[in-house]
N, C-alpha and C positions, 0 to 999 in steps of 0.2 A: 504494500500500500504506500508505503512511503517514498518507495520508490518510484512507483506514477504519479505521485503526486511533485516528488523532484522533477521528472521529463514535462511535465503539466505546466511548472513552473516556467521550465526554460523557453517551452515553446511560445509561453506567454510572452515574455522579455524578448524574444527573437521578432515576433509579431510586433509588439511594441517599436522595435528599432527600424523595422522595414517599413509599417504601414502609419507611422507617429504623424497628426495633422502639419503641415505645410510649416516649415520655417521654425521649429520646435527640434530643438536636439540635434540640427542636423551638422555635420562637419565642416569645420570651413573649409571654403575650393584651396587648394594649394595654388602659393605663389606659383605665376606664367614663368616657364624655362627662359634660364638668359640665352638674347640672340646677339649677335653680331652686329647688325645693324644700329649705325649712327643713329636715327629715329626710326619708329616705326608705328603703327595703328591698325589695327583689326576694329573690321565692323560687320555689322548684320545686314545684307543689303535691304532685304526688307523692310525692316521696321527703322533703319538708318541709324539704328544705336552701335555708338564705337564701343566696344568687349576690352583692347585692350590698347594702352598706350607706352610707349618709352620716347620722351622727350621730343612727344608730337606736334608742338608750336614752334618747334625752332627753326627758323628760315631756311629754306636747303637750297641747293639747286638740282632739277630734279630730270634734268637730260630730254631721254625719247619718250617719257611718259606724258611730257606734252602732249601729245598726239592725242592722247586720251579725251583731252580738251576738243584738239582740232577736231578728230572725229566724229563727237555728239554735236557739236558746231552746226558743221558741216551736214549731217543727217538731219536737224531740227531748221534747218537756215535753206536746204539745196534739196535737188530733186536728184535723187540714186540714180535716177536712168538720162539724165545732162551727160550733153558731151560735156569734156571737158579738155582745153587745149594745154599742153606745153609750149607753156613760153621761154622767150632766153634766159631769164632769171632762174625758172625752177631748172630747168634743162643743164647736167651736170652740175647740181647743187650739191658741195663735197659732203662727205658721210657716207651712210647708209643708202641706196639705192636701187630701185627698180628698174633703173637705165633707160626712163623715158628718153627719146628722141628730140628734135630740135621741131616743135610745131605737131608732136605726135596728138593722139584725139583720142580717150578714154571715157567711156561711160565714168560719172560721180560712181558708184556702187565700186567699179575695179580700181578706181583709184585708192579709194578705201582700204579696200585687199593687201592694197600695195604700202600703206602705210602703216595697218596695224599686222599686216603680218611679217613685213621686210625691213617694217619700218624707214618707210624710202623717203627720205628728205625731197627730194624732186617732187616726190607725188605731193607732199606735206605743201611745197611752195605753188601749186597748181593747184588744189583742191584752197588753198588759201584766198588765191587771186580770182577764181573763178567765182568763189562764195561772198570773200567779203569786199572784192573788185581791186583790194589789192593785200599786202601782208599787212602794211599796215591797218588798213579797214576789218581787216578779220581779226588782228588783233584786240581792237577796239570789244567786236563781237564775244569774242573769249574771257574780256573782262567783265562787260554784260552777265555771263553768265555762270560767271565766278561770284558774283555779287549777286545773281540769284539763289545757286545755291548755298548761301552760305560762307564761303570759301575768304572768312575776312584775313588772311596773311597771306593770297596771293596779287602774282601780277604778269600779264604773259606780253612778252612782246614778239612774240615770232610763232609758227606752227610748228616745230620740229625742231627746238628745245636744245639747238648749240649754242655753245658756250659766247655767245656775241655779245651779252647785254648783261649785266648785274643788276637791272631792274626786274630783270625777268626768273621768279621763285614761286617757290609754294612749300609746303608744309607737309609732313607725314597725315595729321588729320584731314587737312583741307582735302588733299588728294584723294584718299580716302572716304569721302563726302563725294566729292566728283566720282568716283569708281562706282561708286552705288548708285548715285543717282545714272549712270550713263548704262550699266547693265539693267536696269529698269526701260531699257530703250531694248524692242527685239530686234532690230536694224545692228545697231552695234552689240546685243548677245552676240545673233548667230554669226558676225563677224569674225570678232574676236576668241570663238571659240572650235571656229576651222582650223583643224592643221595643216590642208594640203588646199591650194586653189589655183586652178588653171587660168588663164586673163589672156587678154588677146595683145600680140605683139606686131602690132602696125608695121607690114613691110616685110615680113620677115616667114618662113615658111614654117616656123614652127610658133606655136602661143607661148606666155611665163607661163613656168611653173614654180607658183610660190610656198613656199614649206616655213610654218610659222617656225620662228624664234624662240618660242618660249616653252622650255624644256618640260614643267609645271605640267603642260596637256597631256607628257605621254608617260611621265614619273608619277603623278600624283592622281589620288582616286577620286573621281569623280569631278579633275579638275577642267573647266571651262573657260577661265581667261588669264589675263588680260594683256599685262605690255612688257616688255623689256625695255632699257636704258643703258649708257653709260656715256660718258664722257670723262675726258682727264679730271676735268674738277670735281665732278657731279658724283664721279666714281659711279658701282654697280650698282643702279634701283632695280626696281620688282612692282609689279601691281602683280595679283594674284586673285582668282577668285577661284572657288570647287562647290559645289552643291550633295549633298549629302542628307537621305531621309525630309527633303524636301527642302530645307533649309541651304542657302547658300548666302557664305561667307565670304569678304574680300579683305585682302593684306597689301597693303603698302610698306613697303622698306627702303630705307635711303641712306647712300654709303655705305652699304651691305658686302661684305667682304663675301659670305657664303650666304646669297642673298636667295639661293634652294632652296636649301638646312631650315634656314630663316623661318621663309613662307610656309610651309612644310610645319614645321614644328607650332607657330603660334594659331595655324590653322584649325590641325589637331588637339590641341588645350580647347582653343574657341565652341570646335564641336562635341568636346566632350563635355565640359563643364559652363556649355553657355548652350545647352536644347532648347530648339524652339519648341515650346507649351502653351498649349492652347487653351486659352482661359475662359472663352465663349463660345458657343455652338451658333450654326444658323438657327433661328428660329425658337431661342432660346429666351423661355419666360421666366423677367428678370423682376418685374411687378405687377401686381395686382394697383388695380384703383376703380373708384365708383366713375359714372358715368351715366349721368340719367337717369338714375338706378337701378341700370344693367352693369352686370360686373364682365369687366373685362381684363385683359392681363396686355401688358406691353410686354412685345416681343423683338430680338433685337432682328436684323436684317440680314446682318452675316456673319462670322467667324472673325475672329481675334484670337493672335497666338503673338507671341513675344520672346525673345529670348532671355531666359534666367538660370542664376546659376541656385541650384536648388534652396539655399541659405534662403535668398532673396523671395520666395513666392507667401511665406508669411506676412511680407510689407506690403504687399499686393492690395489696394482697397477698391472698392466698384463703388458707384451711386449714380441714381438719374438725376439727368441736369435739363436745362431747356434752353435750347440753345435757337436763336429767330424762330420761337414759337415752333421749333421741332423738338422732340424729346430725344436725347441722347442718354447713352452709359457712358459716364466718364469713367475711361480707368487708368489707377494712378501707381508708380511706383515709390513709395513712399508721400512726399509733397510732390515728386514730378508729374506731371499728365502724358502718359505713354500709349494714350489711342481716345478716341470718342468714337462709338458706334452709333447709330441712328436705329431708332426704336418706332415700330408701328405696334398701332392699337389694332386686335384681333379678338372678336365676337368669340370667348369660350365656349368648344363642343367638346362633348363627349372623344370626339376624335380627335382633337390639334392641344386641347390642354397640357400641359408638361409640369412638374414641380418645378416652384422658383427657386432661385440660382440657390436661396440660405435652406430652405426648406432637402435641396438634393442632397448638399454635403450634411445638413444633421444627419439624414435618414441612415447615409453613408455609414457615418459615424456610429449612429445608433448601430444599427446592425453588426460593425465590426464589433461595438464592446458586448453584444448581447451574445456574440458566438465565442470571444475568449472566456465571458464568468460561465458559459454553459461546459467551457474544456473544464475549468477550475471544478465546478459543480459536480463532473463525472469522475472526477479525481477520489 
């Protein structure tokens, strides 16, 4: 007897440590592996929250990740299927190269190709001139939209990010802000996430064939973008991004000696100890309230998922808000606001009814503690 009641016990305390409510007991994440890189910043593309930093405001200079820039530019500013000419300017633009011709004529989309996969300066000065009428006009543009997303420590003066100007910088977060927000574009996804692309080579009897740069696509799992870099001063950068369980992550790293290793490793921490969790359902009845004095339950619209590291989902709070006379779920990560979902009212039936969000997890709860005193009980 005492003996089951010892295993009774333990099973109890095991239960307890597995299935304990949200943000109670739970271990903290371990310190992120040291990398290499001079700065660096992990984010969640989705919901845009940066996961990790190491001295991500300090000014860098940040080479061919430019392009990152030019690219969403270019997609959001041009039309993929423009010709688009080389002029004398881009035509032999030193660097990096997809050896446009003197006056050669590329659809916008292959020029594309040619700059985030070969990262071909020429194409960068062509794709520049044709969109924003010249480098400098496109530059102009690139600030624009550095200032929309956010991005307050950069400044770009050029599309293809050599080393010519000292005004021209950015920052491991900022970047990192741009990287998410530009793979939220499926134009530059499925771009940047081809390894092999054929392009047509004006004059010549055979096409390019471009083979991406960036090692991350055929080393690393589930990995989908984004750019490489280097220059003497800028030394070796990295954008990275992998998608994994639905969730995809992106890394920026700058002055990155093993800027692989790097991406790689703070990826791997990101997806283990930062899951995307899903804290809403569609159609998920979050209140009750009167209404002419028909009862009716607000339901939210669609799903919410967030990433957190398990510690964190205790801080988690929800509440309806009304926001221009629409009702929302504000949901907050502590004091921060990290989504508002929009809520319709729905005529309770017998068939669409669901428990509200407090009412699920008691029940939860209930049931888990009514099944450990009934182990104890049989003890």
């Amino acid at each position: 007897m005492k003996r089951k009641r010892g295993v009774s016990f333990l099973l109890l305390l095991l239960g307890i440590l597995l299935l304990q409510p949200p943000g109670l007991g739970w271990a903290a994440t371990p310190a992120p592996p040291a990398i290499s890189a001079q700065t660096a910043a992990l984010i969640d593309v989705q919901s845009g929250r940066v996961l990790l930093e190491k001295d991500s405001t300090k000014r860098m200079k940040i080479a061919s990740l430019t392009k990152i820039m030019t690219a969403i530019v270019a997609i959001e500013n041009g039309n993929i299927n423009d010709m688009v000419k080389t002029s004398n300017t881009a035509f032999g633009k030193e660097g990096s190269s997809i050896y446009l011709k003197r006056g050669e004529k590329l659809r916008l989309e292959d020029m594309l190709y040619g700059l985030m996969l070969r990262s071909g300066n020429d194409a960068a000065v062509a794709i520049a001139e044709h969109v924003g009428g010249s480098v400098e006009g496109f530059a102009h543009l690139m600030n624009e939209k550095a200032r929309y997303i956010g991005m307050t420590q950069s400044h770009f003066t050029n599309p293809h990010g050599l080393d010519d100007s000292n005004d021209h910088y950015s920052t491991a977060r900022d970047m990192a802000l741009l990287t998410a927000y530009a793979l939220r574009n499926p134009v530059f996804k499925k771009i940047v996430s081809t390894k092999v692309k054929t392009i047509p080579n004006q004059g010549e009897e055979w096409d390019r064939r471009l083979l991406n740069k960036n090692k991350m696509l055929r080393m690393y799992q589930g990995a989908d973008g984004v750019k490489t870099g280097y220059t003497k001063l800028a030394k070796r950068c990295l954008a990275s991004s992998a998608t994994r369980n639905g969730q995809q992550l992106a890394i920026v790293v700058l002055n990155a000696p093993d800027d692989w290793d790097d991406s790689a490793t703070w990826m791997n921490y990101g997806f283990t100890h930062f899951p995307k969790m899903e804290l809403l359902k569609t159609k998920q009845a979050v209140q009750e309230k009167k209404d002419g004095g028909k009862e009716k339950t607000l339901y939210t619209t669609r799903s919410f998922s967030y990433p957190l590291r398990p510690e964190e989902k205790g801080n988690i709070k929800m509440d309806v808000k009304t926001v221009d006379d629409n009702p929302m779920m504000e949901v907050k990560l502590g004091d921060q606001v990290i989504g508002r979902i929009p809520l319709e009212a729905t005529k309770k039936t017998k068939e669409t009814i669901q428990p509200t969000l407090a009412n699920r997890v008691k029940n939860q709860w209930d049931a888990f503690w009514r099944s450990w005193l009934g182990v104890l009980s049989d003890g």
